[in-house]
N, C-alpha and C positions, 0 to 999 in steps of 0.2 A: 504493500500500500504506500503509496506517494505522501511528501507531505501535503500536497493539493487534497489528496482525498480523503483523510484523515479530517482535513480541517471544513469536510465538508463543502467544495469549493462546486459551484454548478459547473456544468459541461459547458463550453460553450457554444453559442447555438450555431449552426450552418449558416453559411453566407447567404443571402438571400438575392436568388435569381433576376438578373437585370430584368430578363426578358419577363420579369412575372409583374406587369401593369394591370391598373386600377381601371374598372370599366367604367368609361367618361361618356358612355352614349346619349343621357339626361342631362347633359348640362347642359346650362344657356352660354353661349359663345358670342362675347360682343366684339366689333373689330372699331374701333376706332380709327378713321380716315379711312371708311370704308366705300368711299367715294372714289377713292383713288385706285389707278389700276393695282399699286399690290394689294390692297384690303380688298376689293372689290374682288382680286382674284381667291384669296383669302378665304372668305363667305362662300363663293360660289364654290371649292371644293367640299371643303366642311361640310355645307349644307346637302349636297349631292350627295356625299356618305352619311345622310341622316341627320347630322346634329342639327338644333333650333340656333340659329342665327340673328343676331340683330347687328345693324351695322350704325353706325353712329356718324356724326357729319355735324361741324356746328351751326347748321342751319337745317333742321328737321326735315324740313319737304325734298331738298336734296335727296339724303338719304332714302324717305319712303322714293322718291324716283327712280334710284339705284337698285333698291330693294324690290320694286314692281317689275325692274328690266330683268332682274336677276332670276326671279320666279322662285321656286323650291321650298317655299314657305317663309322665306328670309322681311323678316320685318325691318323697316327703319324708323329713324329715332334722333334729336338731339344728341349728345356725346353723353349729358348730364342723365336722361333719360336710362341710353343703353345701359351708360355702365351702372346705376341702379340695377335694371334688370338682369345683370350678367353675372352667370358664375365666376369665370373666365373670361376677359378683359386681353384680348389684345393692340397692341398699339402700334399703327402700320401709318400714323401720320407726316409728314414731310420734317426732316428736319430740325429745317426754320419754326418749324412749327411745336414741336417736342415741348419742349420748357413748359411754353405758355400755356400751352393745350392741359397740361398733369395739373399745372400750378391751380388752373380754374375747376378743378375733381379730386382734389385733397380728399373729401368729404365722403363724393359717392363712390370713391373708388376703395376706401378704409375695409381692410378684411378683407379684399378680393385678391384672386391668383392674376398677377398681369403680367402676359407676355409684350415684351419691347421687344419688336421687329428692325427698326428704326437703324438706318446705316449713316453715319454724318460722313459724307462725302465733298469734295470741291471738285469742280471741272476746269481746266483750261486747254489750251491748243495742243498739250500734251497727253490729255483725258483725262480719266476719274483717278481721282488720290483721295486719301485718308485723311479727313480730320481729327485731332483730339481732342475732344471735351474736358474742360479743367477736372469734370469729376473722373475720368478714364475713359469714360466709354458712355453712349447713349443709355446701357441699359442700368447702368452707376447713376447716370444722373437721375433717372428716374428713382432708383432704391432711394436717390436722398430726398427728393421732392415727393415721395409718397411712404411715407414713414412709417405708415399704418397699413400697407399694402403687403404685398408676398410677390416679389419683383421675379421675375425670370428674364430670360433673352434665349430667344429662338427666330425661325423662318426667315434670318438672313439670306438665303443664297437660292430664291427661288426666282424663275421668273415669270414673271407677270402674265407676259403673253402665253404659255403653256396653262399655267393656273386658269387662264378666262378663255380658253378656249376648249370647247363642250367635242370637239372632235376626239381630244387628247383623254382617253382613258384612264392610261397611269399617269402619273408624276415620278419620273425614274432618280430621286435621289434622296440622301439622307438631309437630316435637319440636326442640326447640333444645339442642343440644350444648357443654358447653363442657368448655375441658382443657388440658394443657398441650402434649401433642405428638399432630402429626398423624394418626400412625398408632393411637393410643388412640381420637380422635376418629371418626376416619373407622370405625374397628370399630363402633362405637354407632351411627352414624350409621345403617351397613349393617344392622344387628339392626332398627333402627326401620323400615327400606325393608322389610322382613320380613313388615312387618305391614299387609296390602293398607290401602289409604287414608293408609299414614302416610310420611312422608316424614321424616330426620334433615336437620337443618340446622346448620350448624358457626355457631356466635354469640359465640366469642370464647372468653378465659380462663377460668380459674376463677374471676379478682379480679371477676368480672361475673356472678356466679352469685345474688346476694344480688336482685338487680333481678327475675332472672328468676323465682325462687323467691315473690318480696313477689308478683309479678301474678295469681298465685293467689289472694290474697285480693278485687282485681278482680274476676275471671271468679267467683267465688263471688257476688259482689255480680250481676251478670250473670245469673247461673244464679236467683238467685234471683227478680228482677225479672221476669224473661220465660219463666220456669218453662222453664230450658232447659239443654240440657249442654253448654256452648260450650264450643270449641279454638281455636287459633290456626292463619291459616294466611301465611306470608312471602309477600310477592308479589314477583312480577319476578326469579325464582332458580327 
């Protein structure tokens, strides 16, 4: 007999299986700047694998506009609205927009799981480059302006035009997650498994969200050179 067992010491438990996610098929799914082609494309998978949708816009009739083109039962909404209604909060707004947009949903976003999609990029004659955010990364700045929320970062590296096009069956790449605790993670994870072709993959913290958000400006370079919509996909997971 061990000293461990002697002193009574529990076993400890098995590692618990990535691949074993949380069934997310009830939630409300709200997209924030879901006006815009990445939200818009966003909603429109989602939706088409089932989940209830609200897309958000800060001007309500927009969205219900978006939301009528879109069909599949996808409601719109104000921003303030949505994300009341939403389980899960995604944030697919422009940028320039980021800040101001969180700043004015302190309130009804409190308690809620938010994915920040959000890539701060700059363009010039040379193409897309990487911004830094004082906070690190788009999806930092959010954790600090929603203090009361359960911040994640996903759906960087999709694009638009596959998402909103009803020909394209699968979506063939992975999505990389990051966050602070497991159970947040693994919820995104499972929304992304949602969406046939795509697969969530857990890639660390939020302090690691900045790397993930800049390789957009890559795959743009990419996209452009070989007239193509490239994703990412992890190997060997």
């Amino acid at each position: 007999m061990t000293s461990s067992d002697s002193a009574g010491t529990a076993p400890k438990a098995p590692a618990k299986d990535p691949w074993d996610l949380p069934d997310v098929s009830g939630l409300v799914v709200g997209v924030l700047g879901g006006t815009g082609d990445q939200g818009r494309g966003l909603a429109y998978r989602l939706a088409r694998a089932g989940q209830k949708v609200i897309i958000g816009s800060r001007v309500a009739e927009r969205a219900e506009t978006a939301a009528a083109e879109l069909g599949l039962g996808i409601e719109g909404a104000d921003n303030a609205e949505c994300s009341r209604r939403s389980d899960v909060v995604i944030v697919a707004v422009p940028w320039e927009g980021h800040a101001k947009t969180l700043e004015t949903l302190q309130k009804e976003l409190a308690g809620k799981l938010v994915v920040d999609c959000v890539n701060p990029l700059g363009f010039d004659k040379k193409g897309a480059y990487a911004l830094k955010p004082e906070e690190g990364s788009a999806a930092e700045q959010a954790a600090v302006l929603l203090p009361d929320s359960r911040v994640t970062a996903a759906f960087h590296h999709l694009s638009a035009v596959l998402l909103q096009d009803p020909s394209v069956e699968e979506i063939d790449t992975d999505v990389m997650v990051l966050g602070e605790a497991r159970a947040d993670t693994d919820i995104v994870q499972a929304l992304a498994g949602r969406i046939p072709g795509m697969r969530g993959i857990f890639a660390g913290r939020l302090r690691g969200a900045h790397q993930v958000e800049s390789l957009v400006a890559n795959l743009i370079s990419v996209n452009r050179r070989y007239k193509a919509h490239a994703g990412l996909r992890v190997t060997d997971v």
